[in-house]
N, C-alpha and C positions, 0 to 999 in steps of 0.2 A: 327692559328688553334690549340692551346695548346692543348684547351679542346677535342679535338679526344682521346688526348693516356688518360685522364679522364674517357670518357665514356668506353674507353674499359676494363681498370682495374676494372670499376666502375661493366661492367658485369660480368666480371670473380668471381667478388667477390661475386653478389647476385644470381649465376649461383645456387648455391646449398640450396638458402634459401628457407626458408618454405614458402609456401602461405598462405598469410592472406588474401587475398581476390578473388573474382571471378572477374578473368579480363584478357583476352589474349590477344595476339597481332599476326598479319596475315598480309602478305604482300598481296595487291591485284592486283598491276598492275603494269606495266616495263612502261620505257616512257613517265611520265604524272605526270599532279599533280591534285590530286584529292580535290574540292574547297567548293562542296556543296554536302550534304547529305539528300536523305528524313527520315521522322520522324521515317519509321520502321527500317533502316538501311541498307535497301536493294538495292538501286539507288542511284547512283554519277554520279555528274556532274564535268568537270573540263576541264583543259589546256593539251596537248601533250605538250612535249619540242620544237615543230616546233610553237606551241601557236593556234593550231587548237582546238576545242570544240570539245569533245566527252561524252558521255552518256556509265555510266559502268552499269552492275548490275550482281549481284550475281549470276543469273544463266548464262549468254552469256558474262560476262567479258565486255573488253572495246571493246566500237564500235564509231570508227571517226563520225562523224557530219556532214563533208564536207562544201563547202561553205567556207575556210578561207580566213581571209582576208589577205593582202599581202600591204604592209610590214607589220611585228608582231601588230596584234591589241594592243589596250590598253584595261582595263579592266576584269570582272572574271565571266566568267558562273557560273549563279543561275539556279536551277531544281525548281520545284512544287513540293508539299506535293506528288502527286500522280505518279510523276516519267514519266510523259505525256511530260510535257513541257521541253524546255530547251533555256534559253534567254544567247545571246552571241553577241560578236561586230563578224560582217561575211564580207565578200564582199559583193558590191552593183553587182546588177543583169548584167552589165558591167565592173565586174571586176574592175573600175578605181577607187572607194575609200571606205574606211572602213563603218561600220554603225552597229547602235542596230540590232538585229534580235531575230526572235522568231521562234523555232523550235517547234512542232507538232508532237507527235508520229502517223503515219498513213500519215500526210501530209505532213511534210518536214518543209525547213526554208520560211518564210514572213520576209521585210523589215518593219521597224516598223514605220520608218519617210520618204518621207511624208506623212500624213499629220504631223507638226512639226513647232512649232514655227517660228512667221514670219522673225526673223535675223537669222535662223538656215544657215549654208553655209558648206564650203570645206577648211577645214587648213591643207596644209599636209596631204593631200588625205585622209583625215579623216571626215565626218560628224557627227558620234556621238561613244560612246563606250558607254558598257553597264556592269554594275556595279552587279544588282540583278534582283532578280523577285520574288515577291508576293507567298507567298504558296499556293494559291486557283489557282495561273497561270494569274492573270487579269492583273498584274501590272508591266512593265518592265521600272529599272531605272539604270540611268546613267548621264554622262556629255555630251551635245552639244556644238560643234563650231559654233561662231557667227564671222566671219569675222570680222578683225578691232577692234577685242573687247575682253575679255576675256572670257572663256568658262562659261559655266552655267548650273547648277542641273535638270538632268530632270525628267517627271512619264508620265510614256506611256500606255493607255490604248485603247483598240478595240474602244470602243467608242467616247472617248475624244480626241485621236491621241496624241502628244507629245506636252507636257504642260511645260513653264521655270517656275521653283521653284525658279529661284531670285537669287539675293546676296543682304544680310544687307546692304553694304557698296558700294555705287556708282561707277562702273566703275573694282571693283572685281570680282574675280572667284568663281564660287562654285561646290561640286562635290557629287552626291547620292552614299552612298558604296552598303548602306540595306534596307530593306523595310519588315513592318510584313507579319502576315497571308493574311489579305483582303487588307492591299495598304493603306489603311490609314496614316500607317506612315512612313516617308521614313528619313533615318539617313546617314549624312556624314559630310562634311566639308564646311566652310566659308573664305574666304582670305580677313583678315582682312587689317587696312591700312598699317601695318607694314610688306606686303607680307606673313608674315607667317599665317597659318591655323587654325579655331578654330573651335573645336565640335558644329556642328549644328542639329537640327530635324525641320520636317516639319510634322507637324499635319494636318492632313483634308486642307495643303497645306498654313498653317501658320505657318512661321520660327521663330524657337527660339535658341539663339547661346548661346555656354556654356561661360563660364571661362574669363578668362580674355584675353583681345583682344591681349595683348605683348607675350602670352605663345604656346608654338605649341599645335597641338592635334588635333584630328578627331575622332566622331562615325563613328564605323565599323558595326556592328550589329546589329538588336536587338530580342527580343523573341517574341514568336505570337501573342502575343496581345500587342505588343509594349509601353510596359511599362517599359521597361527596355534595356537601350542601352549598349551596350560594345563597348572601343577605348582604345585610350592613350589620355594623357595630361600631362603638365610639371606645375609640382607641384610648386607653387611657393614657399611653405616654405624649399623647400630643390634644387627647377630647376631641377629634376630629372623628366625627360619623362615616368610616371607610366602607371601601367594598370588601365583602370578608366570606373567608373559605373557610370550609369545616373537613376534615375526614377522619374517616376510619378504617382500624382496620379488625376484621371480626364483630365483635361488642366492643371494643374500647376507642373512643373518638379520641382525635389531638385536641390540641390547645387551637385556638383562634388564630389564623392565619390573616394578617390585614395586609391589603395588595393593592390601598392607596386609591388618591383620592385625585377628582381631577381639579387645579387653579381655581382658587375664588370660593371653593368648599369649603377649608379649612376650617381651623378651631377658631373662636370668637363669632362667628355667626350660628347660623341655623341651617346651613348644607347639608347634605345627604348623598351617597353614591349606595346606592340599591342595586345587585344583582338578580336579573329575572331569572335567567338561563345558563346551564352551563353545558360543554360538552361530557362526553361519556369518561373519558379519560381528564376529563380537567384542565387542560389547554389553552381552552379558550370563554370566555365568560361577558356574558352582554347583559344592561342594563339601564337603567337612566340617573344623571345627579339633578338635585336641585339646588341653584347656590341659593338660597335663601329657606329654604323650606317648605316653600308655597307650590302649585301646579303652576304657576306662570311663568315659572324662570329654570326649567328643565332643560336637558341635553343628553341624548342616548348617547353611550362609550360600549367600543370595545376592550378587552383587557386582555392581551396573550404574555405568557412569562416574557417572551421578546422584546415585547413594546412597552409594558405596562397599562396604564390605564390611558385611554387616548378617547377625544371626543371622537363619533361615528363620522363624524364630516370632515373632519382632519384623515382619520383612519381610512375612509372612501378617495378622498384627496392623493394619499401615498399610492393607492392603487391607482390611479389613475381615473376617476371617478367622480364628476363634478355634479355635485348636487345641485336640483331646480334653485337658482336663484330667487324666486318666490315663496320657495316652499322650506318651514321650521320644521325640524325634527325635532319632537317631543321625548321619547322613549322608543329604545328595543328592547318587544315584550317574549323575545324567545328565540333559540337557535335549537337546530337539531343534533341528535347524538355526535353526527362523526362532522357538525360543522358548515356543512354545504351550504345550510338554508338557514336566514335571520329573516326574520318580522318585527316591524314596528310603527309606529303612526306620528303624524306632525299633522301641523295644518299651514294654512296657506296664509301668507302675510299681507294678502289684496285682498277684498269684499270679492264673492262672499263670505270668505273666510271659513272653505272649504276645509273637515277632517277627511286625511287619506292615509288608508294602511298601504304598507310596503312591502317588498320584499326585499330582500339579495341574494344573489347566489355566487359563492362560495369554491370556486374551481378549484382553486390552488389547494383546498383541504379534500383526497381520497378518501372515502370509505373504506374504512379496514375491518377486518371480521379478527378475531380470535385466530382464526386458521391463517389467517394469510401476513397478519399484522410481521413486521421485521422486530427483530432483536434487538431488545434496547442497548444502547450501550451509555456507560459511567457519562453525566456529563453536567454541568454548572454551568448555566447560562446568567451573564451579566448584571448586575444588582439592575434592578429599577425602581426610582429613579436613579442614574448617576452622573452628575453629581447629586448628592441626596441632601436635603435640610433638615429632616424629620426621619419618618422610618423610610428603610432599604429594603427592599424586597427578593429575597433570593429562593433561587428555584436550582434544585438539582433532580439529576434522575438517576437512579440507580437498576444494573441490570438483573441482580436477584436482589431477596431480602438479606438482609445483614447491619451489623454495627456501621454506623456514618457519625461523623463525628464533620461540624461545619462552624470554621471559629476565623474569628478576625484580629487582624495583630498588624501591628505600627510598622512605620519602615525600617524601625531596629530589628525588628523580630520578634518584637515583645509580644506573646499574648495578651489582648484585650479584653476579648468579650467570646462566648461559645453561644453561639444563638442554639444551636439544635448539640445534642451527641445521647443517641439513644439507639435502638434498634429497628430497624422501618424494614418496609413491605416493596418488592421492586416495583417502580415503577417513576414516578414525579413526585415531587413533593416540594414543598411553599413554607419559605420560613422567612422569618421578618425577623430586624434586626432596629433597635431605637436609638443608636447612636450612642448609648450609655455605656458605661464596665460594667463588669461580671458586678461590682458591689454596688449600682447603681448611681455612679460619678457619671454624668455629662461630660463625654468628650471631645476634647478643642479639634477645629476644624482642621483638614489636613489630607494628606494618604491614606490609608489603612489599603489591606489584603484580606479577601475571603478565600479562607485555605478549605477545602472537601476531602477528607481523608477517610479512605475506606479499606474494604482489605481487594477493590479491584485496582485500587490506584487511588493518586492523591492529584488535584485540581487545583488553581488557584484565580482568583479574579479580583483587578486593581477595583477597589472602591473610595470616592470623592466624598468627603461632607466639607459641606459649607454654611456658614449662618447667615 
């Protein structure tokens, strides 16, 4: 736990600095971890430390759920856009084994299976855990037990009852973390044949697996209109476990977008950078690493194209924003659509060694609607990191769809490398670049230029590697 006497020093020092941005920080609750947030920032959902469900909000604080299940469920209450619903693994109506449920503001919890897939059963007094639920409230997902077999991804709806999403791979596991606004699309994990795990989505309830089947990784989230996932994945040009972005557009997803990893994660250990949340447009993205692997030695980050990937106390720091010197930040388990509002929990590094969720709020990012949002325009914001040792991370935006063409070339002018040239969708987009040539040569440390050539105009931005 080195990094403790870090972050304390780390506030002392920006205890006195100026603000440059609008952005606070508020403890909001003792005991619990807060996991899911509605879009205006007002309602949480989350975990007690006994792992019971509870519903917080602004005006009445935390209020228990009741119904837990026993022994500790598995999986993480999802709330509704509207702060009505609240979906959670509960006790069965018998007390004797866990299961999805769906809470009800006015009416209480419902079981959610059966009705449930016909191999659904009982492992370890478990029948299903529940993962997320739908922002409109329709859609609650999760993993079920099938007896004899490995578990499987489920999407549980009023109507349709509980539906198996499958595994790619014959005789594997699979597991829902997310699901958007209306249910449509539900994001998590595949057990590939090498037992390890690989980012999957299900579209209108057809799976599509990310990456390559030998490397780990999982979607964790994704934004309303589920066009954009956030998880981890292990890079393979460096085997570092990064934060990693997915999209699409229509039915056809890109390629794995990896948008880097914070100090001390790297390859050769067992690190991790996990994103929980992303915004609506993709902008901004929150989550926690571990440099080790374990729950003991975590740290929630921010990640904006601007900055890259930045721990939350550092990020807090540049705004002006000095973290309790007592108190470790574990993870940020969520932000909202347009950004204003992040949740996350730590605990306290004095006896009694209180857990407390959090909040922030977020001025500097407006709320923009469809109607009001401004016109993009052509634009390539700066590799991160740069200077780079590993991968670079480039983010451009484009003001309609059209051919983009994003390539790097030496200070002669030579082309080196085309990380992206294809057709894309206006708006942002995330492309990574491994320091390699077009024919997989590792190249020597130096200058290079990332040129963006489009038919609205062509951009360019110096970029650093070093070893």
């Amino acid at each position: 736990m080195k990094r403790i006497g870090i972050v304390v020093l780390f506030g002392l020092l920006v205890a006195s600095a100026p603000a440059r941005a609008a952005v606070t920080f508020e403890y909001i609750l003792s005991g619990g971890y807060p996991l899911h947030i509605t879009p205006d920032g007002q309602t949480v959902a989350g975990n007690t430390t006994s792992y019971g469900a509870f519903r917080w909000t602004a005006s009445g604080g935390l209020v228990p759920l009741g119904m837990d299940a026993t022994p500790s469920p598995g999986g993480t209450p999802g709330i509704s856009d509207d702060g009505t619903k609240v979906a959670a693994t509960i006790a069965s109506a018998d007390t004797t084994y866990a299961a999805a449920g769906l809470w009800t503001l006015g009416t209480g919890w419902s079981q959610c299976m059966p009705p449930g897939p016909s191999d659904i059963g009982i492992v370890d007094r478990t029948q299903s855990d529940t993962y997320g639920l739908s922002g409109d409230g329709s859609t609650v997902v999760g993993l079920y037990w099938r007896p004899g077999l490995r578990a499987h991804a489920f999407r549980w709806t009023q109507a349709g009852g509980g539906v198996d999403l499958g595994s790619k791979y014959a005789g594997h596991a699979s597991r829902a973390n997310g699901v958007n606004q209306d249910g449509s699309l539900v994001c998590g994990w595949d057990e590939a044949p090498f037992g390890n795990w690989s980012p999957a989505a299900w579209l209108n309830g057809v799976e599509h697996v990310f990456g390559d089947s030998t490397t780990d990784g999982q979607c964790q989230a994704s934004n309303p209109a589920g066009t954009i996932l956030v998880g981890f994945e292990q890079n393979p040009a460096n085997t570092t476990r990064e934060l990693a972005m997915w999209t699409r557009t229509g039915t056809t997803w890109g390629t794995t977008q990896f948008l880097g990893a914070l100090p001390g994660t790297e390859a050769g250990g067992y690190g991790i950078n996990i994103g929980n949340g992303v915004t609506a447009d993709g902008s901004m993205v929150v989550g926690y690493c571990s440099y080790d692997g374990s729950p003991y030695s975590p740290a929630g980050f921010v990640w904006t194209p601007q900055t890259g990937i930045e721990d939350v106390v550092t990020w807090l720091g540049d705004h002006g924003v000095a973290v309790d010197q007592s108190f470790y930040v574990f993870s940020l388990t969520g932000i909202t659509p347009d950004g204003q509002w992040i949740i996350g929990f730590g605990r306290d590094i004095l006896a009694p060694y209180a857990t407390r969720g959090f909040r922030i709020h977020n001025t500097d990012i407006a709320a923009v609607t469809p109607a009001t949002q401004a016109p993009r325009t052509l634009a390539l914001a700066a590799p991160s990191p740069n200077p780079s040792r590993g991968t670079a991370t480039l983010v451009f935006t484009l003001p309609r769809q059209g051919a983009a063409e994003l390539a790097v070339f030496d200070p002669s002018g030579r082309r080196v490398a085309t990380p992206a040239n294809a057709d894309f969708a206006a708006g942002p987009h995330t492309v990574t670049w491994n320091g390699r040539a077009d024919d997989g040569r590792p190249l020597p440390a130096g200058l290079y230029f990332a040129r963006l050539v489009t038919a609205q105009g062509t951009l360019s931005r110096r970029l650093v590697r070093i070893r």
